[in-house]
VMD Tcl script that builds the backbone (N, CA, C; Angstrom):
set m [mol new atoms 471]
animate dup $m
set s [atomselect $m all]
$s set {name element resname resid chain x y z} {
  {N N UNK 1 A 157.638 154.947 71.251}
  {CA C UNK 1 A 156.339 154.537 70.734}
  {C C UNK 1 A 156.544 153.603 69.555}
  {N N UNK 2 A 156.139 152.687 69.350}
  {CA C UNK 2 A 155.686 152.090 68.476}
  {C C UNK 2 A 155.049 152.531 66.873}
  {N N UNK 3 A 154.873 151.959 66.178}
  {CA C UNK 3 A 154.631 152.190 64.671}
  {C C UNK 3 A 152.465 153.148 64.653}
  {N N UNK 4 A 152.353 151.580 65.883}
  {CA C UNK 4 A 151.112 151.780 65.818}
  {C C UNK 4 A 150.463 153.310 66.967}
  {N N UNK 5 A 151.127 153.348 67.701}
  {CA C UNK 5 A 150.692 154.740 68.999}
  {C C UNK 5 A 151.528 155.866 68.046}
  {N N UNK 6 A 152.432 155.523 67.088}
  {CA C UNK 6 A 153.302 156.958 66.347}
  {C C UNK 6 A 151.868 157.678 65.425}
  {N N UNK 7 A 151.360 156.931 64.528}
  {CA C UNK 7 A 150.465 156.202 63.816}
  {C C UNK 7 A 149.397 157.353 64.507}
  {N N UNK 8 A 149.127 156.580 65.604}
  {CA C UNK 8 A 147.646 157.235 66.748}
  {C C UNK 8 A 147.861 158.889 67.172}
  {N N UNK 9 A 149.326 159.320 67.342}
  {CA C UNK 9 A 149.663 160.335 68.184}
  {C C UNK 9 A 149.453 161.718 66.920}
  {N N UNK 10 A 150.055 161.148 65.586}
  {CA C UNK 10 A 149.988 162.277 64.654}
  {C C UNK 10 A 148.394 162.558 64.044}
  {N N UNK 11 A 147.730 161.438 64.251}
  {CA C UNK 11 A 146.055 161.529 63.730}
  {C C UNK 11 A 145.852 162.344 65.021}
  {N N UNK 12 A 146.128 161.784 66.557}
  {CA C UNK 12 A 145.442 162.868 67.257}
  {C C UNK 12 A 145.682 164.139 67.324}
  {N N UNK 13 A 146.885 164.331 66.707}
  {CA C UNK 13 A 147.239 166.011 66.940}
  {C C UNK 13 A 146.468 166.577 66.203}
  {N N UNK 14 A 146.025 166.055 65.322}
  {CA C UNK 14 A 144.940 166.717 63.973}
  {C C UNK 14 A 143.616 166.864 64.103}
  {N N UNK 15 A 143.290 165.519 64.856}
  {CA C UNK 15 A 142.028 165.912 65.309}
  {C C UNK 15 A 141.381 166.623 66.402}
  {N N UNK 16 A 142.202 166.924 67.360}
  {CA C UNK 16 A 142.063 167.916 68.061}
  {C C UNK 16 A 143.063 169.349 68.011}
  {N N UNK 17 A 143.897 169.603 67.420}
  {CA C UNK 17 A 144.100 170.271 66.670}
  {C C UNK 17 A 142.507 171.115 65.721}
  {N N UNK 18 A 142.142 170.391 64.978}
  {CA C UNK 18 A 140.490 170.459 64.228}
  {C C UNK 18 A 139.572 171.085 65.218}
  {N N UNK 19 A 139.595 170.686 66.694}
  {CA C UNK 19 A 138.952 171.354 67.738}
  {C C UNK 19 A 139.341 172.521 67.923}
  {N N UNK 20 A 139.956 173.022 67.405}
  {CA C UNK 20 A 140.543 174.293 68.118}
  {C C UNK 20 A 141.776 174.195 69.366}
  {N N UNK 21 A 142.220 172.509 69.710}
  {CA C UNK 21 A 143.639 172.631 70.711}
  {C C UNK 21 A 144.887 173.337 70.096}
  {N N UNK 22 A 145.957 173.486 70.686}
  {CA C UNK 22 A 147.109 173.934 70.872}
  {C C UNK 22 A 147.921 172.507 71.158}
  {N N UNK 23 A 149.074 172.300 70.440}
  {CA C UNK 23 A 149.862 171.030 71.550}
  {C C UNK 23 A 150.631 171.802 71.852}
  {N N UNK 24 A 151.204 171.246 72.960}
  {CA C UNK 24 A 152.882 171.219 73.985}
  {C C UNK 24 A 153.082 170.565 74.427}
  {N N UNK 25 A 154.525 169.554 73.745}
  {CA C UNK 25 A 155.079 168.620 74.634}
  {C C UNK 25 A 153.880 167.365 74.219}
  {N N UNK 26 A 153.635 166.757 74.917}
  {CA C UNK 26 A 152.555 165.682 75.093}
  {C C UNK 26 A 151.026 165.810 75.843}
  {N N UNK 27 A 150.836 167.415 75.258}
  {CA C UNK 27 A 149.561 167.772 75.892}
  {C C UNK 27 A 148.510 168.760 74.769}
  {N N UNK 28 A 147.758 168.568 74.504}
  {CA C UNK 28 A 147.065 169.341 74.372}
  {C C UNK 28 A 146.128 170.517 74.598}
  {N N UNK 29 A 145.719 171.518 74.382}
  {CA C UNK 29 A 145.335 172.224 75.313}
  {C C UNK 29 A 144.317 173.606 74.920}
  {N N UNK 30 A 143.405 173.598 75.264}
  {CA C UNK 30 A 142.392 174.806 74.528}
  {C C UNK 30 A 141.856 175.871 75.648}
  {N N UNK 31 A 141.539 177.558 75.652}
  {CA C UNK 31 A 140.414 177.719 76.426}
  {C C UNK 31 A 139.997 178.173 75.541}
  {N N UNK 32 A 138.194 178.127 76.331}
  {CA C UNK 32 A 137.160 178.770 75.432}
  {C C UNK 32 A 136.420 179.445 75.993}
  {N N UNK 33 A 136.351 180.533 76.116}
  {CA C UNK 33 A 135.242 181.262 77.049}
  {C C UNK 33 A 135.937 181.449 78.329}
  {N N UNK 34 A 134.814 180.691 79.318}
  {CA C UNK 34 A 136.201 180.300 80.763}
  {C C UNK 34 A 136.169 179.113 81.335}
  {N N UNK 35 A 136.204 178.038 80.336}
  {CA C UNK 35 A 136.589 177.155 80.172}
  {C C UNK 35 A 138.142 176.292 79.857}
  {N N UNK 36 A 139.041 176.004 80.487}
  {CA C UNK 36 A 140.163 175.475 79.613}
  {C C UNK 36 A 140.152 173.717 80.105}
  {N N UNK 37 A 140.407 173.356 79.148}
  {CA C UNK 37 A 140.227 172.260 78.531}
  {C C UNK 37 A 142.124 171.558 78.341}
  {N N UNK 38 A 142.452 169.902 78.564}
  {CA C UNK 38 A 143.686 169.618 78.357}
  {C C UNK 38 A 143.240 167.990 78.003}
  {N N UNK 39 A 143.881 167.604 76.870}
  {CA C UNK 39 A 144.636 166.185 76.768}
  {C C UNK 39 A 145.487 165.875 77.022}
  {N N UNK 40 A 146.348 164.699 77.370}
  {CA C UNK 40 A 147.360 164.474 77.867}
  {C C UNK 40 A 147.930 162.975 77.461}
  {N N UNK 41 A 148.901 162.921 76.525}
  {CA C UNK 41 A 149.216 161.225 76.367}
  {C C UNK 41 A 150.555 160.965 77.798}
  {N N UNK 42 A 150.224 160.332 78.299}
  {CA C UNK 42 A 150.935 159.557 79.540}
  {C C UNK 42 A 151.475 157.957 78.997}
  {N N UNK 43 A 152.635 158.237 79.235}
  {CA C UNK 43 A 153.523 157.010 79.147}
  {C C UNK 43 A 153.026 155.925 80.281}
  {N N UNK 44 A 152.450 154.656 79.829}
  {CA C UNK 44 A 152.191 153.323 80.961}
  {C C UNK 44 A 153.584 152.785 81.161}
  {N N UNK 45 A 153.017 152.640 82.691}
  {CA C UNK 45 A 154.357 152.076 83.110}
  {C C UNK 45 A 155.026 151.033 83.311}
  {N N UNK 46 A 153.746 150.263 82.869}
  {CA C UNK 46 A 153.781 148.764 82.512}
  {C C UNK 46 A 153.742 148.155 81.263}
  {N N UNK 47 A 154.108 149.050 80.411}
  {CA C UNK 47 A 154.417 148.585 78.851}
  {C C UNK 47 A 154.476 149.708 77.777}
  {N N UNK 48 A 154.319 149.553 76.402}
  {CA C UNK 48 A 154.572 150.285 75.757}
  {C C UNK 48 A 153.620 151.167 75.460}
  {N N UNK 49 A 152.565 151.150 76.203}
  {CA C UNK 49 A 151.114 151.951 76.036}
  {C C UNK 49 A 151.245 152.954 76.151}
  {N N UNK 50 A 150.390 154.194 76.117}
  {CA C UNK 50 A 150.285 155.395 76.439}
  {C C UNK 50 A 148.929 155.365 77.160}
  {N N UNK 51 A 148.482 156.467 77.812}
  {CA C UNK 51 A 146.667 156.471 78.343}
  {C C UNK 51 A 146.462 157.928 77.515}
  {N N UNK 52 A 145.658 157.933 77.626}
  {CA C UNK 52 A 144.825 159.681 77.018}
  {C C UNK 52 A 143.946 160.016 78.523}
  {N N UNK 53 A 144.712 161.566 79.185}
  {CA C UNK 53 A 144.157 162.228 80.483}
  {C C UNK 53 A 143.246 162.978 79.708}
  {N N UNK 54 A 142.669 163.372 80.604}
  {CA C UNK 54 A 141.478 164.478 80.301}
  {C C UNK 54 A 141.385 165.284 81.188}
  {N N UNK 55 A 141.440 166.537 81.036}
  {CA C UNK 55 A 141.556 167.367 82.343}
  {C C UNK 55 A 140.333 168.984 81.588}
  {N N UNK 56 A 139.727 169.106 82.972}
  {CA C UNK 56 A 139.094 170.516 82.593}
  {C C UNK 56 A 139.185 171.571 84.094}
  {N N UNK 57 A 139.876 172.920 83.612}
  {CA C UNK 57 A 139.670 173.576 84.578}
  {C C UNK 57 A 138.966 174.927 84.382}
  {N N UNK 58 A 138.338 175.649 85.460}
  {CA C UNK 58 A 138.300 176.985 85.246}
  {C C UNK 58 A 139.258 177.248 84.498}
  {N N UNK 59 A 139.237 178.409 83.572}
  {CA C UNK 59 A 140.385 179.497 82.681}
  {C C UNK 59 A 140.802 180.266 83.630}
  {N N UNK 60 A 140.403 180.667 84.596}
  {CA C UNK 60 A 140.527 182.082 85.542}
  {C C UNK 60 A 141.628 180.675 86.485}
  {N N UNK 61 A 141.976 179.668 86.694}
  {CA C UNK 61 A 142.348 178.372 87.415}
  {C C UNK 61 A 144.205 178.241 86.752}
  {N N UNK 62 A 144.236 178.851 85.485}
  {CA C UNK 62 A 145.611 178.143 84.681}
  {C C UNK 62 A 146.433 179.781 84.713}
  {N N UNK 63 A 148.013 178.887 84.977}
  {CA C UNK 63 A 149.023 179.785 85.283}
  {C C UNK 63 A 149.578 180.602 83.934}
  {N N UNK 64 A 149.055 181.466 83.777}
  {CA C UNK 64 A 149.368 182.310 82.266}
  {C C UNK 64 A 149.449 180.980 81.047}
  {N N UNK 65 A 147.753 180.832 81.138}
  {CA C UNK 65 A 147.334 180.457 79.839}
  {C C UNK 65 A 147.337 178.580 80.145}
  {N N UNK 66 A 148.234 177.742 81.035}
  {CA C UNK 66 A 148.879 176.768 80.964}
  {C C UNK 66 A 148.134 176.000 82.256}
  {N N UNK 67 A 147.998 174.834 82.728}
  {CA C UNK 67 A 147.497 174.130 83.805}
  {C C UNK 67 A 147.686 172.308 83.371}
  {N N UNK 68 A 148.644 172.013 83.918}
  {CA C UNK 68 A 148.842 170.253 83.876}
  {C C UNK 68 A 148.017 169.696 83.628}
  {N N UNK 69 A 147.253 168.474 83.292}
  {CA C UNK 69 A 146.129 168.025 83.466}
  {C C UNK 69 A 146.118 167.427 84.911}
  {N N UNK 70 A 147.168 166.933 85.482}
  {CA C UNK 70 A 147.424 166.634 86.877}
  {C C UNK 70 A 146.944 167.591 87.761}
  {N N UNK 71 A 146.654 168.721 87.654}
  {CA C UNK 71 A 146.490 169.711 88.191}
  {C C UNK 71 A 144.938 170.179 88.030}
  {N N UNK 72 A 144.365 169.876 87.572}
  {CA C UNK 72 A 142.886 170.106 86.978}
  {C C UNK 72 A 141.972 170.237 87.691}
  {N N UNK 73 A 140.803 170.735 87.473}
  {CA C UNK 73 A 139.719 170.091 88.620}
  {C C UNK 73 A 139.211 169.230 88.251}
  {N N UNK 74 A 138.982 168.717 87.345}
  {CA C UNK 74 A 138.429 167.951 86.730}
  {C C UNK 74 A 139.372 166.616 85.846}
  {N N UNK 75 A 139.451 165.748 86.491}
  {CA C UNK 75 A 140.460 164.559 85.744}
  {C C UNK 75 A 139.754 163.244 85.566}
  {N N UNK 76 A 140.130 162.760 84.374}
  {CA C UNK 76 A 139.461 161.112 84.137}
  {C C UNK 76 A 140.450 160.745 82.977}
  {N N UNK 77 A 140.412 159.811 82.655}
  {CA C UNK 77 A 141.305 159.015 81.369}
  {C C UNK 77 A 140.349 158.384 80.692}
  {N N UNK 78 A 140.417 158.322 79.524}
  {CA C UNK 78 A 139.619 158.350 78.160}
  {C C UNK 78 A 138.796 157.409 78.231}
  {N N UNK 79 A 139.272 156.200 78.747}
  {CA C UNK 79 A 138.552 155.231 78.403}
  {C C UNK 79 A 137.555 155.333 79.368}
  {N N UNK 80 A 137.206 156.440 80.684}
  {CA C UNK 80 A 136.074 156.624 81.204}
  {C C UNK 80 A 134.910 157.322 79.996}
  {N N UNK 81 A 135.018 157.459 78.925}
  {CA C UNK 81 A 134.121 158.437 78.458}
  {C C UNK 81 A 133.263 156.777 77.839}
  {N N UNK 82 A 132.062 157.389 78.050}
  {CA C UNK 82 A 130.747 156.247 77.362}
  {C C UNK 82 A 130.692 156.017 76.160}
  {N N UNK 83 A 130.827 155.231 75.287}
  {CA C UNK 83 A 131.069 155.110 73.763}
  {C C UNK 83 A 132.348 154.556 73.531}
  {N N UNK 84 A 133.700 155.023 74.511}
  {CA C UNK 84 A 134.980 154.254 73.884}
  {C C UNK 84 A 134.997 153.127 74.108}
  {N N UNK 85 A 135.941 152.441 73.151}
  {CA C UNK 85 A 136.269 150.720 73.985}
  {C C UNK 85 A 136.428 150.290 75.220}
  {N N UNK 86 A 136.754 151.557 76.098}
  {CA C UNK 86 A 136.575 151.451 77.528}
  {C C UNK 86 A 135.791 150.994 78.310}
  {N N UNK 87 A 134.518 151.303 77.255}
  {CA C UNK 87 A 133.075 150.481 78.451}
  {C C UNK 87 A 133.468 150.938 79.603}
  {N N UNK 88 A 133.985 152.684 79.864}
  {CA C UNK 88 A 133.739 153.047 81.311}
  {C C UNK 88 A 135.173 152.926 82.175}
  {N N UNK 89 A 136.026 151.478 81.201}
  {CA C UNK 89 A 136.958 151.101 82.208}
  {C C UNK 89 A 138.133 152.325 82.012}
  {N N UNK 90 A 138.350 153.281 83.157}
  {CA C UNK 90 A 139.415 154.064 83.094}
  {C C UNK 90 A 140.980 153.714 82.430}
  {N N UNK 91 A 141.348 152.445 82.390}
  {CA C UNK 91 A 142.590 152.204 82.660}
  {C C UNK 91 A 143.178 151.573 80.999}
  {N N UNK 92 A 142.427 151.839 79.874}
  {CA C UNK 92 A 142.116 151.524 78.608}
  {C C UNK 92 A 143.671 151.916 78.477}
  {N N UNK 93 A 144.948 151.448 77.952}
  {CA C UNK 93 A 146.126 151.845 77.426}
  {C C UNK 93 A 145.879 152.177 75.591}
  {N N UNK 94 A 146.377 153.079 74.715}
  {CA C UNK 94 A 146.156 153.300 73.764}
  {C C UNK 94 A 147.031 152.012 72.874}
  {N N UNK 95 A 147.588 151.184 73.216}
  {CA C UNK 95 A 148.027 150.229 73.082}
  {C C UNK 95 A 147.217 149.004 72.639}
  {N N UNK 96 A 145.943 149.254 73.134}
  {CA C UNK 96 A 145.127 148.211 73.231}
  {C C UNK 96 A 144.103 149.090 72.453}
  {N N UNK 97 A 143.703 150.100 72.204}
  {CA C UNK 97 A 142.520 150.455 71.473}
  {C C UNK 97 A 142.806 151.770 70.402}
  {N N UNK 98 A 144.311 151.137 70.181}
  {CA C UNK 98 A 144.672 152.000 69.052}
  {C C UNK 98 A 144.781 150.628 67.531}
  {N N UNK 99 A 143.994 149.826 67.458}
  {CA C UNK 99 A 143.910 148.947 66.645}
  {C C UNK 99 A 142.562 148.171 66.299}
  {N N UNK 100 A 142.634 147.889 65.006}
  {CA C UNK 100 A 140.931 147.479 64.384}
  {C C UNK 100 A 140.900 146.029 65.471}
  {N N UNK 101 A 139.974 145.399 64.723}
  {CA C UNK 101 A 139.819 144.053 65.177}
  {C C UNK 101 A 140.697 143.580 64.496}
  {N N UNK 102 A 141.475 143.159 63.754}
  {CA C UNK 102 A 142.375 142.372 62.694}
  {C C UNK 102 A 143.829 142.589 63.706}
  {N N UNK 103 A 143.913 143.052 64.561}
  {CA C UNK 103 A 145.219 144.017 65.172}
  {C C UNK 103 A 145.819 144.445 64.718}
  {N N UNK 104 A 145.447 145.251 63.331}
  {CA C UNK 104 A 146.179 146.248 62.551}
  {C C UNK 104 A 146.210 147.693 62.926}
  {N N UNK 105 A 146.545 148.438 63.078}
  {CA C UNK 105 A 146.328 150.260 63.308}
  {C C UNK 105 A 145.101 150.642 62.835}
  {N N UNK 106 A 143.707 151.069 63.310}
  {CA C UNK 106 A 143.069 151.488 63.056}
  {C C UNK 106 A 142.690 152.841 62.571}
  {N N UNK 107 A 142.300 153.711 61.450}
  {CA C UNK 107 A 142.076 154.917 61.640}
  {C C UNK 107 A 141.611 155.485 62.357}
  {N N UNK 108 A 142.425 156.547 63.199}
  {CA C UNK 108 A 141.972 157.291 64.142}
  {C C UNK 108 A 140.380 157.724 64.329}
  {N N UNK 109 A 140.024 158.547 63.241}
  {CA C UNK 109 A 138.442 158.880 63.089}
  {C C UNK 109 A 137.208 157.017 63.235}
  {N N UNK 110 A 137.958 155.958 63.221}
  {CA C UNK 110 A 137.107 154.998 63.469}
  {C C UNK 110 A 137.005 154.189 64.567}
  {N N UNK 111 A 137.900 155.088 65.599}
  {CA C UNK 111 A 138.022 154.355 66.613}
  {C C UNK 111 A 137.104 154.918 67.919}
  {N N UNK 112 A 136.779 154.662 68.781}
  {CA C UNK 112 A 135.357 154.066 69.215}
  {C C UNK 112 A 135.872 155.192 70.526}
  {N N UNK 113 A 137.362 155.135 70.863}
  {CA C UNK 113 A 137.741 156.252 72.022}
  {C C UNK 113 A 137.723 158.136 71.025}
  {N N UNK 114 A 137.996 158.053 70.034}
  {CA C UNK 114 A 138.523 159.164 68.945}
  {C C UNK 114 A 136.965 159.590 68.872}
  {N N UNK 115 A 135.869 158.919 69.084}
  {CA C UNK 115 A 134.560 159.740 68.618}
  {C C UNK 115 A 133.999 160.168 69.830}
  {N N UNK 116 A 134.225 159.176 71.261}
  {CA C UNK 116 A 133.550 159.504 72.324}
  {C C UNK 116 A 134.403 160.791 72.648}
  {N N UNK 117 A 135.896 161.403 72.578}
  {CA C UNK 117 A 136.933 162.234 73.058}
  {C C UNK 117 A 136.004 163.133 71.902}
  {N N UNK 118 A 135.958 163.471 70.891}
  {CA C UNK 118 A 135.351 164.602 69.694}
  {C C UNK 118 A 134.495 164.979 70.415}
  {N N UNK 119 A 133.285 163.866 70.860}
  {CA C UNK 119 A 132.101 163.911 71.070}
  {C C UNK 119 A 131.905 165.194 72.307}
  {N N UNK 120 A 132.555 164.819 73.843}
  {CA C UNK 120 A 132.938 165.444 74.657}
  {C C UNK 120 A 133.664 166.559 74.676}
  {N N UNK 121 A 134.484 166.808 73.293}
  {CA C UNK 121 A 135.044 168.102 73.256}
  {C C UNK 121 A 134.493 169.187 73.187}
  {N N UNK 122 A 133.022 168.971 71.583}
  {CA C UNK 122 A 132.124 169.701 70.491}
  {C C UNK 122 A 131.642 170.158 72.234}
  {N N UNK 123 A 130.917 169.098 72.867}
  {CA C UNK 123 A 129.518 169.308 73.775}
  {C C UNK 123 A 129.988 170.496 74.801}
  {N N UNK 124 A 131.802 170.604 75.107}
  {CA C UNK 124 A 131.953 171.180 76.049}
  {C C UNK 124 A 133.169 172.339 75.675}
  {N N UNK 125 A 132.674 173.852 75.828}
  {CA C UNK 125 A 133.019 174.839 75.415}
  {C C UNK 125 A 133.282 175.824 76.328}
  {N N UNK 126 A 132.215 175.213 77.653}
  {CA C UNK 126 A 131.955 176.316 79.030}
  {C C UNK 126 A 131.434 175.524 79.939}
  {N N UNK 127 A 132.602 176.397 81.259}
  {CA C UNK 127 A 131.824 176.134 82.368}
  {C C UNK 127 A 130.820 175.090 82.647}
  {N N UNK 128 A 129.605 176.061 82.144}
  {CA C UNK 128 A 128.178 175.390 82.178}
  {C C UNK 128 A 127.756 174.265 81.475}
  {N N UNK 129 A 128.918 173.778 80.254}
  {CA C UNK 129 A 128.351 172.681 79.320}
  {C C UNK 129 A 129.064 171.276 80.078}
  {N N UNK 130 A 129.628 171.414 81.707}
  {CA C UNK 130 A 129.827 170.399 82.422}
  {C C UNK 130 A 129.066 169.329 82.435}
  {N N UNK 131 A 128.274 170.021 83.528}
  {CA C UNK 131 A 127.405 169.252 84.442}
  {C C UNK 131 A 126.636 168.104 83.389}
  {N N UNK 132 A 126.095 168.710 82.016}
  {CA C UNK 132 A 125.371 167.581 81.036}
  {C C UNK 132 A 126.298 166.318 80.427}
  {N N UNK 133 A 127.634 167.106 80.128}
  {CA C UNK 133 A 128.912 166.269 79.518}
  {C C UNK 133 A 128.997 165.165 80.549}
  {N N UNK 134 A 129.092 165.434 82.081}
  {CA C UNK 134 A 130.052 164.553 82.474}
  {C C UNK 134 A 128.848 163.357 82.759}
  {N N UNK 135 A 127.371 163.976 82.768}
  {CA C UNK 135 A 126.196 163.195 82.933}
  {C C UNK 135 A 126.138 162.417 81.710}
  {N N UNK 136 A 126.323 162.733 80.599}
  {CA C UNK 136 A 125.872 161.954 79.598}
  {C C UNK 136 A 126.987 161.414 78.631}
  {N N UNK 137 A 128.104 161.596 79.169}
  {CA C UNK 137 A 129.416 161.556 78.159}
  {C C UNK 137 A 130.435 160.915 78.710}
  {N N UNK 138 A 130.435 160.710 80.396}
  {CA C UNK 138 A 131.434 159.906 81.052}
  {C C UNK 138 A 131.264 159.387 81.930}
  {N N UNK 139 A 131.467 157.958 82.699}
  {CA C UNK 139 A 131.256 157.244 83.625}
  {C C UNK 139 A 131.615 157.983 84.775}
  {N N UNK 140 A 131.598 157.341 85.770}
  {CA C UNK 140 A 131.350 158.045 87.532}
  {C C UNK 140 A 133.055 157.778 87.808}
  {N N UNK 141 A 133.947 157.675 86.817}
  {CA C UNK 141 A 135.352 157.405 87.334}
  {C C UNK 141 A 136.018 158.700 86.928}
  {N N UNK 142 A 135.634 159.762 87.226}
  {CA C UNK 142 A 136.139 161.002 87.450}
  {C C UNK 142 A 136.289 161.993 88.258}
  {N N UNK 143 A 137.626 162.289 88.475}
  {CA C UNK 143 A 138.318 163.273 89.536}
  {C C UNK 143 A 137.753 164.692 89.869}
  {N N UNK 144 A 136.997 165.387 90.739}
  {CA C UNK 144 A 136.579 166.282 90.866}
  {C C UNK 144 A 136.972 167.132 92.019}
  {N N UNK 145 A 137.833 168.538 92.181}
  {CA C UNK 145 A 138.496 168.882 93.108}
  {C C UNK 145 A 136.898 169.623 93.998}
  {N N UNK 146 A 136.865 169.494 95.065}
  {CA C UNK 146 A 135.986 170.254 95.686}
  {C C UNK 146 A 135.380 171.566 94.949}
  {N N UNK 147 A 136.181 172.716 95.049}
  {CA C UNK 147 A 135.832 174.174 94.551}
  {C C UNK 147 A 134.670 173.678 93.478}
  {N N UNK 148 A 135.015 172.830 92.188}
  {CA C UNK 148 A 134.718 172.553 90.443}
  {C C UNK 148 A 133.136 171.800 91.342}
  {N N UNK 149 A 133.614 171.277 92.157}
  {CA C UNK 149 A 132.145 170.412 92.649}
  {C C UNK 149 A 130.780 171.166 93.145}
  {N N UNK 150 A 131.408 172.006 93.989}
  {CA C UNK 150 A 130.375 173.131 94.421}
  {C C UNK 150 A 129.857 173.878 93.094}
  {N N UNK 151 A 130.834 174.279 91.983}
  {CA C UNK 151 A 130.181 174.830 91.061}
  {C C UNK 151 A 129.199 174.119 90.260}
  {N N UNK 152 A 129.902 172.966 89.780}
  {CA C UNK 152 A 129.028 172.163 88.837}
  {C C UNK 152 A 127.370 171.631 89.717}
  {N N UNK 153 A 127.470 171.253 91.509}
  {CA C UNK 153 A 126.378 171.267 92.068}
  {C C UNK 153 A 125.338 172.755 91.785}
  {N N UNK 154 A 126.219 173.737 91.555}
  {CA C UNK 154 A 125.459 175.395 91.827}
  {C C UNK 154 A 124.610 175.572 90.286}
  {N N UNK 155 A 125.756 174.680 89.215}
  {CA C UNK 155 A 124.876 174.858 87.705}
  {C C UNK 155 A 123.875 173.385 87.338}
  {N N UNK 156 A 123.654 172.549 88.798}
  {CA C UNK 156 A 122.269 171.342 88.451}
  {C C UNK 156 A 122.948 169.996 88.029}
  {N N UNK 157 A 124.354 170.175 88.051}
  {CA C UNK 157 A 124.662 168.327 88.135}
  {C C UNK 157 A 124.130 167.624 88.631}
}
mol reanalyze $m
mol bondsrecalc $m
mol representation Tube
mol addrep $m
């Protein structure tokens, strides 16, 4: 990593950390209720970027306590959430929106992916605080395994 994603990686451990996550390795990871919840920085493979995964599964879903975000029912990458620099576009490298306009390192708390990711964390605690999150908090570029679909259809998505 670079000065500037080293920079990005220790603000994010803190701020979700602040949420109540756990890290391991290059993941983050919370449950709440029966909800579990994962971040994930992923190495791009086309440069020095990283992406930020997002993964949510049932709690009753993760193998003593633990579940990949690869593994999720629920998967999207950051820059799908509404509000980041992403404008929706999934494929946002932290490379590119880990910096102000000046292309200096931006503070984490001012960056435009760091409030929409908070934003989506606070809103979603359970199960049930899906169906509104993914309606009002993330574009239509998200992974949904069947089982998570029937549920989130059963709670009014």
């Amino acid at each position: 990593m670079d000065r500037a994603q080293d920079d990005f990686y220790v603000d994010l451990d803190a701020t979700l950390r602040a949420l109540g996550f756990t890290r391991r390795g290059m993941n983050w990871v919370r449950r709440s209720g029966d909800l579990y919840s994962v971040v994930n920085l992923q190495k791009s493979e086309w440069g020095a970027g990283r992406y930020v995964n997002i993964g949510f599964a049932r709690a009753s879903t993760t193998e003593g306590g633990w579940l990949p975000e690869s593994k999720c029912e629920i998967r999207f990458r950051a820059g799908a959430l509404l509000g980041s620099s992403g404008g929706g576009n999934s494929n946002v490298e932290i490379g590119h929106i880990a910096t102000g306009p000046d292309s200096r390192p931006a503070p984490i708390s001012q960056l435009p992916v760091t409030r929409a990711l908070t934003d989506l964390m606070t809103a979603v605690t359970e199960v049930r605080d899906l169906p509104a999150a993914l309606r009002d908090l993330v574009s239509d570029r998200v992974f949904v395994r069947r089982g998570m679909r029937e549920v989130l259809d059963s709670l009014g998505s």
